[in-house]
C-alpha positions, 0 to 999 in steps of 0.5 A, a space after each residue: 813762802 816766807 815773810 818778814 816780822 819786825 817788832 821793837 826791843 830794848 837794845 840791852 835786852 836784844 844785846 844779852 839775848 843775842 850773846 847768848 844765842 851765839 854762845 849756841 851757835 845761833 843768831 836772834 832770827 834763828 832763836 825766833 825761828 826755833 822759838 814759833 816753829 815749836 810754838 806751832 808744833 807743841 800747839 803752846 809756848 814753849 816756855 812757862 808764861 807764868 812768872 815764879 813767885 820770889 823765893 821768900 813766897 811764903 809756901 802753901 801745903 801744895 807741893 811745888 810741881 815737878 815735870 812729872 806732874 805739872 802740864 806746862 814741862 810737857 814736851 813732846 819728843 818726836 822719838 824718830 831716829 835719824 835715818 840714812 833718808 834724812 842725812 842725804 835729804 840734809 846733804 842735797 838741802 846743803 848743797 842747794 843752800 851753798 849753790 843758791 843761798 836758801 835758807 837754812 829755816 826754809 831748807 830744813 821745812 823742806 826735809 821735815 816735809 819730805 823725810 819727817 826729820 825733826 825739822 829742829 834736827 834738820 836746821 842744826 844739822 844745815 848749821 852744822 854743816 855750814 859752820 864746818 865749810 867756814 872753818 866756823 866752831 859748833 855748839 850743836 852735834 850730831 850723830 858721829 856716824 851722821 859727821 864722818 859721813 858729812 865730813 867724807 862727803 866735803 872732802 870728795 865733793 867740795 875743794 880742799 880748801 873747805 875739806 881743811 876748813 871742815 877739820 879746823 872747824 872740828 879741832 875748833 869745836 872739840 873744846 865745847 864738845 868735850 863737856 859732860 854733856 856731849 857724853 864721848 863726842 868730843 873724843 871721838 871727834 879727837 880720834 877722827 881728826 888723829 886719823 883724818 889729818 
C-alpha cells in the first residue's frame, strides 16, 4: 500500500534540487523516497537540521566535531553482503517491474523484506536495471559480478534490441564511472563491453 503526499515548494528550488537528483540518476520522488526511508531506518533525519554558523563565527575553545565524535554523522551501515538470493530476488522484482509496471520503491521493500537487501541497495540495483534496457546512462554501481550477471541475463531472456540497449547504456555509463571514486569499475566496464560487443 502506498500513498500519495504533495506539499508546496519555490519552483527555483524544486528546479536545482531536481537537476541535481538527475545528475544522480534519480528524479525528486525517488530522492524523497530515499530521504523518509533512512529517516525511518536511522529512526532521525538523515541530515544535520542544525545550521552551521558563518565562517567569520568568532571561534570557542570547544573544537569543532568530527565524525568521530559527534552524534549527528552517525550512520548506520547495514554491513550485509550482496548475496546471490538477493541478486535473483532484484532479477524477478525486475522482471515483475518491466511486465506490469510496479514501482521500483514498492519493489525494493519487497526484496528487503524477503532477502534483507539494503532496501536502498535494492532500489539502485532496479534503477540500474531499468536504465540499462533503456539504453539510459548510470550514476549508480554495482557489484561487476552482480552486472555480468544481469547483463547475461538481458541477453538470454529479453530480445536483442534491449541486450544492445543494455551494452549502449554501459558504453554510456563508462565516462561517469571512470571517476576516482568508482575505484576500477569503469575499467572493467570497458573490458567487458571489449569482450561482449
Amino acid at each position: 500500500m502506498s500513498i500519495t503526499i504533495s506539499f508546496e515548494i519555490d519552483e527555483t528550488l524544486a528546479s536545482e534540487a531536481e537537476q541535481i537528483y538527475n545528475a544522480l540518476g534519480m528524479n525528486t520522488q525517488m530522492a524523497l523516497s530515499l530521504f523518509i526511508r533512512r529517516t525511518v531506518m536511522d529512526g532521525k533525519l538523515p541530515l544535520s537540521a542544525v545550521t552551521p554558523p558563518p565562517a567569520n563565527h568568532a571561534s570557542t575553545d570547544r573544537p569543532a566535531p568530527t565524525p568521530e565524535s559527534d552524534p549527528r554523522f552517525e550512520s548506520k551501515p547495514t554491513g550485509k553482503r550482496i548475496t546471490e538470493e538477493m541478486v535473483e530476488a532484484v532479477w524477478q522484482a525486475f522482471l515483475k517491474m518491466r511486465q506490469f509496471g510496479y514501482s521500483a520503491n514498492s519493489l525494493a521493500s519487497e526484496v528487503s523484506n524477503s532477502t534483507g537487501m539494503n532496501p536502498g541497495s535494492a532500489f539502485i540495483y532496479l534503477t540500474i536495471l531499468d536504465n540499462l534496457v533503456k539504453g539510459k546512462p548510470n550514476t549508480r554501481n554495482m557489484k561487476m559480478a552482480d552486472l555480468e550477471t544481469y547483463m547475461s541475463k538481458i541477453q538470454n531472456e529479453f530480445n536483442a534490441s534491449d541486450y544492445q540497449n543494455a551494452l549502449l547504456s554501459l558504453e554510456r555509463s563508462v565516462p561517469y564511472w571512470s571517476k576516482s571514486q568508482f575505484g576500477n569499475f569503469g575499467k572493467h566496464v570497458l573490458l567487458y563491453l571489449s569482450q561482449h560487443k
